[in-house]
C-alpha positions in Angstrom: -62.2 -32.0 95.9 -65.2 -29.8 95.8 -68.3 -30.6 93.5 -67.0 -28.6 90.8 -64.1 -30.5 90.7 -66.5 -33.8 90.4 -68.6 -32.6 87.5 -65.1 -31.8 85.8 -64.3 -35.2 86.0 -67.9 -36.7 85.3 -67.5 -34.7 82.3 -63.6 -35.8 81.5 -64.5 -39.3 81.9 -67.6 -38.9 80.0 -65.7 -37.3 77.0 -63.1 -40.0 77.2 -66.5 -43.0 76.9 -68.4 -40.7 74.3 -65.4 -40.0 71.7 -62.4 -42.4 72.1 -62.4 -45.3 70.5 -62.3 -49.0 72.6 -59.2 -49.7 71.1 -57.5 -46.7 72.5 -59.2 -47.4 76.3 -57.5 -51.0 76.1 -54.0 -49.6 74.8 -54.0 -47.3 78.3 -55.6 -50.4 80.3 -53.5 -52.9 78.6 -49.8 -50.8 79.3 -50.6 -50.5 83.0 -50.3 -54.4 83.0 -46.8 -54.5 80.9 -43.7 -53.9 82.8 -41.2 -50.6 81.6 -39.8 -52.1 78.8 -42.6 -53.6 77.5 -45.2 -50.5 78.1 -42.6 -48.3 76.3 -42.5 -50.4 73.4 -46.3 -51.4 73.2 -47.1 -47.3 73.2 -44.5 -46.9 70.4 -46.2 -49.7 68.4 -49.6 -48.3 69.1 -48.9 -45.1 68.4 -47.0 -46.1 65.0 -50.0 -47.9 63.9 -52.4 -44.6 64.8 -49.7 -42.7 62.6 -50.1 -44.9 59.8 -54.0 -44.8 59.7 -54.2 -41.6 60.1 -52.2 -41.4 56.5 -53.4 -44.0 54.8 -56.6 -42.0 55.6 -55.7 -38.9 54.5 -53.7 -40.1 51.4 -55.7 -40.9 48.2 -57.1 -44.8 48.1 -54.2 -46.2 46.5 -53.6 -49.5 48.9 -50.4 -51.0 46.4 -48.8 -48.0 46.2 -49.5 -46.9 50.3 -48.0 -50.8 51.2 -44.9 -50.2 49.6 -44.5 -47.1 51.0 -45.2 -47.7 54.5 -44.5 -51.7 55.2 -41.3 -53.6 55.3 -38.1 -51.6 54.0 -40.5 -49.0 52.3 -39.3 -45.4 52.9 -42.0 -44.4 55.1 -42.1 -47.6 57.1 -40.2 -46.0 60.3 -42.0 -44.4 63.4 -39.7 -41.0 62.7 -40.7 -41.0 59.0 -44.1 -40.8 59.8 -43.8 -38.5 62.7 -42.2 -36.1 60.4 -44.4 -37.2 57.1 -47.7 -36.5 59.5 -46.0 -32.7 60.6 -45.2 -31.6 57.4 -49.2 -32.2 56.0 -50.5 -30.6 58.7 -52.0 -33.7 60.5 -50.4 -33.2 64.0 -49.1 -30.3 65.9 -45.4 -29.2 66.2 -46.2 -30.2 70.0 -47.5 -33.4 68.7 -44.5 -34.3 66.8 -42.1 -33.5 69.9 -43.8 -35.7 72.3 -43.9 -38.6 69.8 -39.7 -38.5 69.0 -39.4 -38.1 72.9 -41.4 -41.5 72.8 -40.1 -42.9 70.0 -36.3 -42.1 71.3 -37.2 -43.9 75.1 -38.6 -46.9 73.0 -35.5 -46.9 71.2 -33.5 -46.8 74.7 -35.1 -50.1 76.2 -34.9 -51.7 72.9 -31.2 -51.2 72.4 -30.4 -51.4 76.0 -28.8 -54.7 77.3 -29.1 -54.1 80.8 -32.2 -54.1 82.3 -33.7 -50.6 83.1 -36.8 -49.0 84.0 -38.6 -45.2 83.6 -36.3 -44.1 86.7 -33.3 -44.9 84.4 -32.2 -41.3 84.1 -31.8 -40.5 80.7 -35.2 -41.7 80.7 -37.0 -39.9 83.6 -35.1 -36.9 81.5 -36.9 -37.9 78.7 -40.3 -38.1 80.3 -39.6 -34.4 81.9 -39.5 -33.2 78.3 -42.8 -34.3 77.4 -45.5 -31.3 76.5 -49.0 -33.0 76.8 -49.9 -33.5 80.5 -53.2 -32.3 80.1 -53.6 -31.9 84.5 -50.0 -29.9 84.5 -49.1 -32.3 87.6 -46.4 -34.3 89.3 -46.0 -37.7 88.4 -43.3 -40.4 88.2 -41.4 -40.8 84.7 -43.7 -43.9 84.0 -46.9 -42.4 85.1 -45.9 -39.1 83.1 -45.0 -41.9 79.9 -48.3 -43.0 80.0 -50.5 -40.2 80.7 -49.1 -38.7 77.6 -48.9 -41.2 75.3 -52.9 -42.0 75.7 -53.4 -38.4 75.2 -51.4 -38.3 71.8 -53.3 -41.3 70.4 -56.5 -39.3 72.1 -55.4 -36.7 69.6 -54.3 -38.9 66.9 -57.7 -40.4 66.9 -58.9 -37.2 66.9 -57.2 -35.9 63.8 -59.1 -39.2 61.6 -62.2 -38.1 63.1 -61.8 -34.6 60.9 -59.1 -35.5 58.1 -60.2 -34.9 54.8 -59.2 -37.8 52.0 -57.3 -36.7 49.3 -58.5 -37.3 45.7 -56.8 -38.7 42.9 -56.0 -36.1 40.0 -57.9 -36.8 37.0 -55.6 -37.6 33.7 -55.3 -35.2 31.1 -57.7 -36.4 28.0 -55.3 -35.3 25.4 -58.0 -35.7 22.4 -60.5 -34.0 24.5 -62.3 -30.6 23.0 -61.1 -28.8 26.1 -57.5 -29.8 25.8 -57.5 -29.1 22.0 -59.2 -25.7 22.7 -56.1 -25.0 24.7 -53.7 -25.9 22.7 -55.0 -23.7 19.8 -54.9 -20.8 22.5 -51.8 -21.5 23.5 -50.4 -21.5 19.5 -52.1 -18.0 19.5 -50.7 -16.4 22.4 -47.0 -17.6 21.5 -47.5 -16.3 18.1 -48.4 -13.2 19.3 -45.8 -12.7 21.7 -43.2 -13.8 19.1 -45.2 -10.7 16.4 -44.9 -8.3 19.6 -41.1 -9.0 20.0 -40.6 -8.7 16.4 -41.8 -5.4 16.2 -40.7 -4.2 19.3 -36.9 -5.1 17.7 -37.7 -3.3 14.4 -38.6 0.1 16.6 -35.5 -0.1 18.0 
């Protein structure tokens, strides 16, 4: 490793201290300590929470309506809804959403399994193979590959609150108000005139 190659890392590592928050540092620190099963469904969890703070940020301040939605049997509580919920506004990349239903699908294959398995368990090394954001493009075994990646997508989902935009609520229409009235009136107008023009448009024929 030349010096170049040590100012890119100064400058990685510096990035990583500068901009990411503590609680993303002790997710990676803490799933180094946790054996397969329990790193692959401690990212999940993690990265199911980002997912959901990420919305409630973006989504207007509405707390009763966001719990119902998103806790319990609410119809946004699963990690796929949100995935796909988080897509389809534009909050994470198609990339993004790949690598976190490849995570969410090995969670799902130590949590049904009832034998006991580990990131070499091929369908799961498979899994880890399919996954887009190794940032170094290197080698590295299943778990190794897991992890890398799944601190980089909550790097990026941390990212994405950082610049999200919150949503305001739409004002209600003031129904005795002088603009609504106003509109009304022009409305009555137009529709009468439309209904003269047809009139007399039939008569000429």
């Amino acid at each position: 490793m030349n010096s170049k190659d040590l100012e890119n890392v100064d400058e990685v590592i510096n990035f990583i201290n500068t901009t990411i928050p503590d609680e993303v540092v002790k997710f990676r620190l803490h799933l180094d300590k946790e054996t397969d099963r329990g790193c692959a469904l401690m990212a999940a969890a993690f990265l199911d929470e980002l997912l959901k703070k990420l919305l409630e940020k973006y989504m207007v301040n509405e707390p009763n309506s966001f719990k119902e939605l998103f806790t319990g049997s609410g119809g946004l509580s699963s990690f796929s809804s949100k995935i796909n919920l988080s897509y389809l506004l534009g909050l994470i990349s198609e990339k993004s959403k790949r690598d976190l239903h490849i995570i969410r699908k090995i969670r799902n294959e130590f949590a049904h399994s009832m034998e006991i398995i580990d990131f070499e368990h091929p369908p799961i090394a498979s899994r880890c193979r399919e996954l887009h954001h190794n940032v170094f493009r290197d080698e590295l075994s299943p778990r190794k590959s897991f992890v890398r990646i799944a601190f980089g997508v909550a790097g990026l989902l941390n990212g994405a609150m950082l610049m999200v935009e919150k949503r305001s609520v739409h004002e209600n229409i003031d129904f005795d108000s002088d603009e609504w009235l106003k509109g009304i009136v022009s409305s009555e107008k137009l529709l009468k005139e439309i209904a003269l023009y047809q009139i007399n448009n039939n008569e000429q024929k």
